[in-house]
N, C-alpha and C positions, 0 to 999 in steps of 0.2 A: 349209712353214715360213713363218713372217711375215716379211715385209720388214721392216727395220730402216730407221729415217728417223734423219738427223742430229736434235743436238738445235735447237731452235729459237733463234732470237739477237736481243736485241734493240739497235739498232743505231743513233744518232743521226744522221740523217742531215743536218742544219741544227744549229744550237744551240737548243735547247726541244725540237726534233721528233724524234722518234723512228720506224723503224718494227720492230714485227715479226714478224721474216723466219721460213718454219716449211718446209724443205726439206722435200719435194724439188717442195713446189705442185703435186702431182696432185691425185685427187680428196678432198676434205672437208679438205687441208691449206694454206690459205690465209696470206696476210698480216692483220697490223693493226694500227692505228696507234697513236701518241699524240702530241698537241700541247697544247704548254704555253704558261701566260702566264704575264707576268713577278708577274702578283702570287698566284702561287699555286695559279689553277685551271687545272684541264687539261679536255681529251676526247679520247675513246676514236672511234677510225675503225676501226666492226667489231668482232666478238666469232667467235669461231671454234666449231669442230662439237662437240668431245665435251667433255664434263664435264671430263675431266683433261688436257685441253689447255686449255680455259677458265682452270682454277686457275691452270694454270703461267702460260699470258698475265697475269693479273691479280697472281699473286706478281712479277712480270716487274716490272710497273706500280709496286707498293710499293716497289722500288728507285729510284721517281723520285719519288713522292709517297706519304703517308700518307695523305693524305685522299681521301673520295670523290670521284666523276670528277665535272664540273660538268655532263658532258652526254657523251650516245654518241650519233655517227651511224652508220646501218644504210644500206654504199653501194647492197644492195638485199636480197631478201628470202630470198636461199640460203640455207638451213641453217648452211653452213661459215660464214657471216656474222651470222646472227641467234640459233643455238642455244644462245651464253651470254646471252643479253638478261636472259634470267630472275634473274640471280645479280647482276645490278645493283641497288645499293639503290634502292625505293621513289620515292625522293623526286628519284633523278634520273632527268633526262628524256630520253626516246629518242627520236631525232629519223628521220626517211624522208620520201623521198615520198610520197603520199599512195597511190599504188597499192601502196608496199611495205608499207603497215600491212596493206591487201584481200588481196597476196599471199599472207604472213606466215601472215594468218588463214587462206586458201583450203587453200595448201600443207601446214600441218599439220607432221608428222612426216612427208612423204613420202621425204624425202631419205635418213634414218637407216631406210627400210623399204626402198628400193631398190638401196640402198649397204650391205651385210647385215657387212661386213667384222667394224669396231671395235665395241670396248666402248664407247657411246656415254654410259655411265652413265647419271645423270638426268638428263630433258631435260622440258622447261618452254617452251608455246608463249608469248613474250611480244612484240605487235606494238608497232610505235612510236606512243608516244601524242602527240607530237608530229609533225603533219604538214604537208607545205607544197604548191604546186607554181612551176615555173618555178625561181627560187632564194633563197637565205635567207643572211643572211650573219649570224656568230656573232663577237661580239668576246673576247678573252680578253686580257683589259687592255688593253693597245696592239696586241694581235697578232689582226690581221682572218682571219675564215675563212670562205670564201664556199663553198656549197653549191650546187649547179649540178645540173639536173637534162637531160640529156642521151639518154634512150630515150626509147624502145623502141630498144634494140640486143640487150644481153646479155641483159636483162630488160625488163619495162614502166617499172621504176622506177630506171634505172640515174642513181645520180648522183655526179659527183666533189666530190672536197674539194680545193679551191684555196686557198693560200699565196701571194697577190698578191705581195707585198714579196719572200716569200723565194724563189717561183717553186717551190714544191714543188707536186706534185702527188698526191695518192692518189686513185688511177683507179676502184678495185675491180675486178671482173672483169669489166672495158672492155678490161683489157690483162689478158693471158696473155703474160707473158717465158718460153718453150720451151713452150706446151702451145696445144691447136686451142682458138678461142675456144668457146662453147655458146650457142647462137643460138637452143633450141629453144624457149624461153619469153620469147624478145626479138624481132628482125628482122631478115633477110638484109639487107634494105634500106634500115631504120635504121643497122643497125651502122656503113657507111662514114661517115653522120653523126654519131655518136657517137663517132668516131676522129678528124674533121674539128674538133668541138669543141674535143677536147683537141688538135689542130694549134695551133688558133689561140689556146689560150691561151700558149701557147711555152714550157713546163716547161723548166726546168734539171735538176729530178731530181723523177723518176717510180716513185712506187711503188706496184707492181701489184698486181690481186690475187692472182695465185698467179706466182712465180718470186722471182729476183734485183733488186735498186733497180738502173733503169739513169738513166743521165746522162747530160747533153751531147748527143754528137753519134749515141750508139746512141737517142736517141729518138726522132729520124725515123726512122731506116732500121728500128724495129722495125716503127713506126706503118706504114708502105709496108708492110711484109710482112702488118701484117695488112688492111690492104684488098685488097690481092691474093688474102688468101686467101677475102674474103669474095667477090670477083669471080670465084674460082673453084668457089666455092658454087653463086652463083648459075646463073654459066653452064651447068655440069654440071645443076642444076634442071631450066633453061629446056629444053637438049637431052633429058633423060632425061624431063619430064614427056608434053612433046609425040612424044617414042617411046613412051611407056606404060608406062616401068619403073615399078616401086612403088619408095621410098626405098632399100630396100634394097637393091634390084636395082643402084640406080645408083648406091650408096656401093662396093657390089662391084667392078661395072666399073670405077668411076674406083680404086680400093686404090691403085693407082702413082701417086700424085701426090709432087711436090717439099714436102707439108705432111707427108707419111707418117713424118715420123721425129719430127714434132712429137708431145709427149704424149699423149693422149687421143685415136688416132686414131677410135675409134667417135665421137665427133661426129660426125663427117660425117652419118652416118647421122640422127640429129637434125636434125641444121640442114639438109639436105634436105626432111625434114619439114616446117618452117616453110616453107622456100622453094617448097615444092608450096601448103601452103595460102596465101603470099602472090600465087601462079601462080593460083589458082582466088578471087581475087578476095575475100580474105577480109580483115577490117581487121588493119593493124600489129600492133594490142595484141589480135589473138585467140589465149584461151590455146589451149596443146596441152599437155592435161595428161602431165606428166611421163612416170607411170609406160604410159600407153598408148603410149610411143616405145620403151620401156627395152629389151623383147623384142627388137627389132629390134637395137639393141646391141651385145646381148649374141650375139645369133647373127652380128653382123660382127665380133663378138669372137674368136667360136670356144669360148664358154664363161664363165661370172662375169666380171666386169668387177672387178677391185682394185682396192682403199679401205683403204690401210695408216695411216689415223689414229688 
């Protein structure tokens, strides 16, 4: 029987901004955003996985504006993030990193071939034709938005959307609120700086890519938990490479960790992955394509991996 997901909510978090929220943030069911300016335009932070979540995101949207979005940024090149691109009109412009346009292109339809769940309906590879690196800042009337590029963490291209004034932040899947980050196309060893990033911009309200908007004073102590958990990535790496486990072996052994109740415990098994080829001297931003980890998985799974989008 399918799992049944709440409905999704959209939610102002500031006055103009919005995010949203699409419980329950496992896999393919992400956040995203929208920020407004006072004279009218807006943009889209992210575009989500299947065709009919897309709509309803964008029906979401016509509730704040009629008109088209002035711009969407892509916070990096996941599927759950890039798979509406396509259903944007023409004339406006999608903005990435410059590695997220190369990933975008690279990864294809990998995600919706790996993730066999939903109805993903139509889908449309569309990479961002706008692209930067370092960071880019967007005005929308008086309402500054700065784009900050912060990987190799989750991805090569990971980067946030900064709210100077209002101190908001949209992280992407920098920040997982209840679920194990996924390192396997990012870096064990980036990731603690790309969490360090967003420290020191000092958010007031954070919102991630896949969970809850959290605020205040839950935003360190998530950020602590997850460099911890990337410390115990690593560590487990470093021990299990130089004994000679394969990934798998050693996402086994380690099963009883204090992250084991966090979502998506087969990461581990991935982001071991990475953290072997960052242990064999490979650069930061070397892919490890997707679907040659997936097996490994699915058999720390105990069987398909669930994708209730």
């Amino acid at each position: 029987m399918r799992k049944l997901l709440p409905d999704p909510e959209l939610v102002e978090v500031t006055s103009g901004v919005y995010a949203y929220l699409q419980p329950d943030g496992s896999w393919m069911v992400n956040n995203t955003g929208v920020v407004t300016g006072q004279d009218g335009s807006y943009l889209l932070v992210d575009t989500t996985s299947t065709e009919a979540r897309n709509r309803s995101f964008f029906a979401a949207v016509e509730t704040i504006s009629s008109q088209p979005p002035t711009a969407l940024v892509n916070t990096h090149h996941h599927g759950d993030h890039t798979y509406g691109n396509w259903l944007m009109p023409e004339r406006t412009p999608i903005i990435g990193h410059v590695t997220c346009r190369e990933d975008v292109i690279a990864a294809g339809l990998v995600a919706a071939q790996v993730l066999t769940g939903p109805d993903y309906g139509h889908l449309e590879v569309r990479p961002p034709n706008v692209t930067f690196t370092g960071s880019m800042t967007l005005h929308l009337g008086e309402r500054r938005v700065e784009l900050i590029h912060v990987g190799p963490a989750h991805t090569r291209s990971d980067v946030v959307v900064w709210l100077p004034d209002e101190r908001v932040l949209f992280s992407g899947d920098i920040v997982f609120a209840g679920g194990q980050p996924f390192l396997v196309e990012g870096s064990v060893e980036g990731y603690p700086k790309g969490i360090a990033a967003i420290r020191e911009l000092q958010p007031e309200i954070l919102v991630p890519g896949h969970g809850p908007v959290v605020r205040g004073d839950d935003i360190p102590a998530l950020l602590d938990d997850l460099v911890e958990y990337a410390a115990f990535v690593a560590e487990t790496g470093r021990e299990s490479h130089a004994a000679g486990l394969t990934p798998l072996e050693a996402a086994t052994k380690a099963r009883d960790n204090r992250f084991a109740s966090w979502q998506e415990s087969e990461r581990l098994v991935g982001n071991l992955h990475r953290a072997y080829s960052e242990l064999g001297g490979n650069p930061l931003d070397t892919r490890i394509p997707l679907d040659g980890v997936w097996h490994d998985m699915v058999a720390f799974n105990g069987g398909p991996i669930g994708c209730f989008a």
